[in-house]
N, CA, C and O atoms as CSV, one atom per row, in Angstrom:
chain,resi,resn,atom,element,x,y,z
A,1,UNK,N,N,-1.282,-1.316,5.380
A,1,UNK,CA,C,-0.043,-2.028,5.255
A,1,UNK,C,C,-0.341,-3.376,4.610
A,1,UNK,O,O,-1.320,-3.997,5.023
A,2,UNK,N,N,0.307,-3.816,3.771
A,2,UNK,CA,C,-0.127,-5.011,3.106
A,2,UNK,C,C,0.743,-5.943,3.457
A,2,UNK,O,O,1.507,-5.815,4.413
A,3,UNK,N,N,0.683,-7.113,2.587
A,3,UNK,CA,C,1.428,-8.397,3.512
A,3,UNK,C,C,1.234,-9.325,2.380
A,3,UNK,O,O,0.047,-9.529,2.130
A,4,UNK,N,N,2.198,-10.025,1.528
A,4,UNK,CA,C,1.904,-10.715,0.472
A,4,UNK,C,C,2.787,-10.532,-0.885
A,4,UNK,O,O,3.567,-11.207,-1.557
A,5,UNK,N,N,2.213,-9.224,-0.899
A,5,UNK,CA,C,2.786,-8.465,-2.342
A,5,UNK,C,C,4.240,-8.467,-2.534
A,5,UNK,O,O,4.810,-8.677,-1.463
A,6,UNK,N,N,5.071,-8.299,-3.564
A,6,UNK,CA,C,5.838,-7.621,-4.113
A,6,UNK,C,C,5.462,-6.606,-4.834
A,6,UNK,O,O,5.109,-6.636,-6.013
A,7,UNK,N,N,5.582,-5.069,-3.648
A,7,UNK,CA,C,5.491,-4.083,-4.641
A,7,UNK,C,C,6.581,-3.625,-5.298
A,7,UNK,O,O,7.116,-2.716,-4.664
A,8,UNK,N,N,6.944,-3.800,-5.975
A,8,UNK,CA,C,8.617,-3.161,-7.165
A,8,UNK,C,C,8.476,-1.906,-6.925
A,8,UNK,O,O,7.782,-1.551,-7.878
A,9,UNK,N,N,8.635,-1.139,-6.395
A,9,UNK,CA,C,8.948,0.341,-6.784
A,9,UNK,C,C,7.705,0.998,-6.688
A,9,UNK,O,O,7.408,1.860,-7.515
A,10,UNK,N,N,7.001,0.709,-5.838
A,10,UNK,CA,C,5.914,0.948,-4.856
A,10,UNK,C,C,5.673,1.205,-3.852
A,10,UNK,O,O,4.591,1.651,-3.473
A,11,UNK,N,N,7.019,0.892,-2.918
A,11,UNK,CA,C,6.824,1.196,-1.347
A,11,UNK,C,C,6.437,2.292,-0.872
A,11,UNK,O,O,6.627,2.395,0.340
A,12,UNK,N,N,5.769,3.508,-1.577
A,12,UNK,CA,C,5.665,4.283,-0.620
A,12,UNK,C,C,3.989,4.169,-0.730
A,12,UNK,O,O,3.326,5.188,-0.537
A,13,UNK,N,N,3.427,3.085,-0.998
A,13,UNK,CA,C,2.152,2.917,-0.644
A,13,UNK,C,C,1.634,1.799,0.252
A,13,UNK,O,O,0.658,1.049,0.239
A,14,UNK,N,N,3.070,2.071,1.319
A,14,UNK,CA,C,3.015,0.823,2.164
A,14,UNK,C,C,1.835,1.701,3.724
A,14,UNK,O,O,1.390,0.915,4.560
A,15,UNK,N,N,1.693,2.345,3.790
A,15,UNK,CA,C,0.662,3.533,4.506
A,15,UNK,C,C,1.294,3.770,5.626
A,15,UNK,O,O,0.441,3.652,6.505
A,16,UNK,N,N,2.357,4.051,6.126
A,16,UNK,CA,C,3.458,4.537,7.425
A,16,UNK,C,C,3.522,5.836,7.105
A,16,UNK,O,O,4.364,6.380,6.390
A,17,UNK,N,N,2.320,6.470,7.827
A,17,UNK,CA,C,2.242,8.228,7.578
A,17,UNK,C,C,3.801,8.707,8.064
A,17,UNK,O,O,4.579,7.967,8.665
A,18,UNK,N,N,3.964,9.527,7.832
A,18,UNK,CA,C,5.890,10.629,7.825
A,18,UNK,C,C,6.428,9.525,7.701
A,18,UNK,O,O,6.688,9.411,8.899
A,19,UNK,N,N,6.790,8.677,7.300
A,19,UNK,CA,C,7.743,7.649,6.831
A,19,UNK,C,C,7.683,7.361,5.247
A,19,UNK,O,O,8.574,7.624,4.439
A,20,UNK,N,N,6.178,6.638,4.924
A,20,UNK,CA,C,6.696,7.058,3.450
A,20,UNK,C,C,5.310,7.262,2.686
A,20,UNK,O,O,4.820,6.793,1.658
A,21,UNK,N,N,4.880,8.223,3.709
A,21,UNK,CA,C,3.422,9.471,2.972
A,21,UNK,C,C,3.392,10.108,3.911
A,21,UNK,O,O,3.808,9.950,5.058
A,22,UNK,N,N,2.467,11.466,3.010
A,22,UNK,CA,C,2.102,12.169,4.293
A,22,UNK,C,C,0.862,11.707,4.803
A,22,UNK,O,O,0.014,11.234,4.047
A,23,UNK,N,N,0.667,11.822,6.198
A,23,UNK,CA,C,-0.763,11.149,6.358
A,23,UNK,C,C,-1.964,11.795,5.800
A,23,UNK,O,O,-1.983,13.025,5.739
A,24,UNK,N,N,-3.316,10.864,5.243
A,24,UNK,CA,C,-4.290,11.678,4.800
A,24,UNK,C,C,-5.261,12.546,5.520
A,24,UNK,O,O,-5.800,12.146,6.551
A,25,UNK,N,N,-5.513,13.760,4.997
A,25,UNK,CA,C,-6.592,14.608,5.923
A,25,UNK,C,C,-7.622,14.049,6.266
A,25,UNK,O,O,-7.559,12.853,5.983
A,26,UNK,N,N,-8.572,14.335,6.754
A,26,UNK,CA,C,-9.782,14.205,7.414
A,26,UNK,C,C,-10.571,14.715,5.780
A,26,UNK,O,O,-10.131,15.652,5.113
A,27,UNK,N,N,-11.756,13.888,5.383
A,27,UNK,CA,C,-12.498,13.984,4.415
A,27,UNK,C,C,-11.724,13.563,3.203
A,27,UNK,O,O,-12.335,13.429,2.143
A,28,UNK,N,N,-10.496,13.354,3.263
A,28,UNK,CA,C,-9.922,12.751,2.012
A,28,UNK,C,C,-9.686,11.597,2.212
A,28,UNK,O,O,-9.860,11.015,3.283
A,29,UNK,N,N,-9.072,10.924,0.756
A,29,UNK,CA,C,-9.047,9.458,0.638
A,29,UNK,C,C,-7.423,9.014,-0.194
A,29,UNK,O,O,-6.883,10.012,-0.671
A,30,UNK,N,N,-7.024,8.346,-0.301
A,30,UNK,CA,C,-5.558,7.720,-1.102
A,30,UNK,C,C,-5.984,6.646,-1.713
A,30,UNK,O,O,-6.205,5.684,-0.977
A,31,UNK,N,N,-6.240,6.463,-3.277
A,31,UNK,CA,C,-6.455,5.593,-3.903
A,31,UNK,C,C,-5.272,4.707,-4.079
A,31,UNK,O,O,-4.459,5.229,-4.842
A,32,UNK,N,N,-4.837,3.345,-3.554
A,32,UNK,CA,C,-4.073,2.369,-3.855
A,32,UNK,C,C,-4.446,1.583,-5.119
A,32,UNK,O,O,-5.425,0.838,-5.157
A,33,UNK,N,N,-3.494,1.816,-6.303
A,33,UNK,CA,C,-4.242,1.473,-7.559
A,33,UNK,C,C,-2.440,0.805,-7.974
A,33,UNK,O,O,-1.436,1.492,-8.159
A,34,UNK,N,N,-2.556,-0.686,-8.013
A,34,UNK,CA,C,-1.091,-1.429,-8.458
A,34,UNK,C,C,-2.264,-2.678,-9.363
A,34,UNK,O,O,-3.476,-2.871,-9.272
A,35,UNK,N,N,-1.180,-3.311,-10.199
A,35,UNK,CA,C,-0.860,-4.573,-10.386
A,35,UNK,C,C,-0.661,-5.786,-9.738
A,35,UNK,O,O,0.382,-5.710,-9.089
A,36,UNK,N,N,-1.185,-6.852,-9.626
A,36,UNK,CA,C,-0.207,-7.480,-9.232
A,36,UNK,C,C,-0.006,-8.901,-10.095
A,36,UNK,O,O,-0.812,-9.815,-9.924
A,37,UNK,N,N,0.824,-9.003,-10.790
A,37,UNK,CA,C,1.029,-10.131,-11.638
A,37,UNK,C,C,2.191,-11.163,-11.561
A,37,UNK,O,O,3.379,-10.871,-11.423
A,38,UNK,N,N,1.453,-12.934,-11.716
A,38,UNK,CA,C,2.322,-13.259,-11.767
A,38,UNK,C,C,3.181,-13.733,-10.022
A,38,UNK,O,O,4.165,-14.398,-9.702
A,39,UNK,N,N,2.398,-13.145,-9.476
A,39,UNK,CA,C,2.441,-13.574,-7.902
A,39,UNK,C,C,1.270,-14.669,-7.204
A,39,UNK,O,O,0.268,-14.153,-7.701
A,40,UNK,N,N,0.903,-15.468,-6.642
A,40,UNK,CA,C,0.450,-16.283,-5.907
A,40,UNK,C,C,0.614,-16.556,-4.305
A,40,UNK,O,O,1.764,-16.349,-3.916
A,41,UNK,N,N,-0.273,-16.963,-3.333
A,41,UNK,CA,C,0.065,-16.836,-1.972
A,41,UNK,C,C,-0.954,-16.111,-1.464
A,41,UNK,O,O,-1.557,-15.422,-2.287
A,42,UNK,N,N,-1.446,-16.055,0.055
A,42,UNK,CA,C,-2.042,-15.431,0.683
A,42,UNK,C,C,-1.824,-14.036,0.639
A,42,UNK,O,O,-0.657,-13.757,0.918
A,43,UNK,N,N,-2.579,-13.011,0.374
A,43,UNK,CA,C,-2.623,-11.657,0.770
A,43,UNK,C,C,-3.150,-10.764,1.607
A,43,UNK,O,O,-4.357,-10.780,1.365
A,44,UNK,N,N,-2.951,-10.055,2.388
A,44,UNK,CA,C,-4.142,-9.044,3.024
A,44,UNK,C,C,-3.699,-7.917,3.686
A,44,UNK,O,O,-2.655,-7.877,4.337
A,45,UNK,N,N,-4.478,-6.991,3.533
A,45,UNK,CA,C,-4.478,-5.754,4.027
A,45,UNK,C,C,-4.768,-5.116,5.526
A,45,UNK,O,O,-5.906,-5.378,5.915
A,46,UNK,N,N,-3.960,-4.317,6.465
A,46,UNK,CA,C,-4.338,-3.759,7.515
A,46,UNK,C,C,-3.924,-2.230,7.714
A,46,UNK,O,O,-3.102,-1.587,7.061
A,47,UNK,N,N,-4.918,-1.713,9.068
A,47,UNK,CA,C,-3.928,-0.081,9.225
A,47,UNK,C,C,-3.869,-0.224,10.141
A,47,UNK,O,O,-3.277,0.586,10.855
């Protein structure tokens, strides 16, 4: 879950498994791959 960003049309890589992904299997991974431009401010990531 991130904290900072404006994702535009991104939210469903906010990581709230059945809400807006499915959760990931066991041995797999979800690459989070955005932009972020043009923004400034503290950021950071949790699960």
């Amino acid at each position: 879950h991130w904290h900072g960003f404006f994702q535009h049309h991104h939210n469903q890589m906010d990581g709230v498994a059945y809400i807006m992904q499915c959760p990931i299997a066991p041995g797999n991974y979800f690459l989070c791959d955005f932009n972020v431009q043009h923004q400034t401010g503290t950021f950071w990531y949790h699960s």
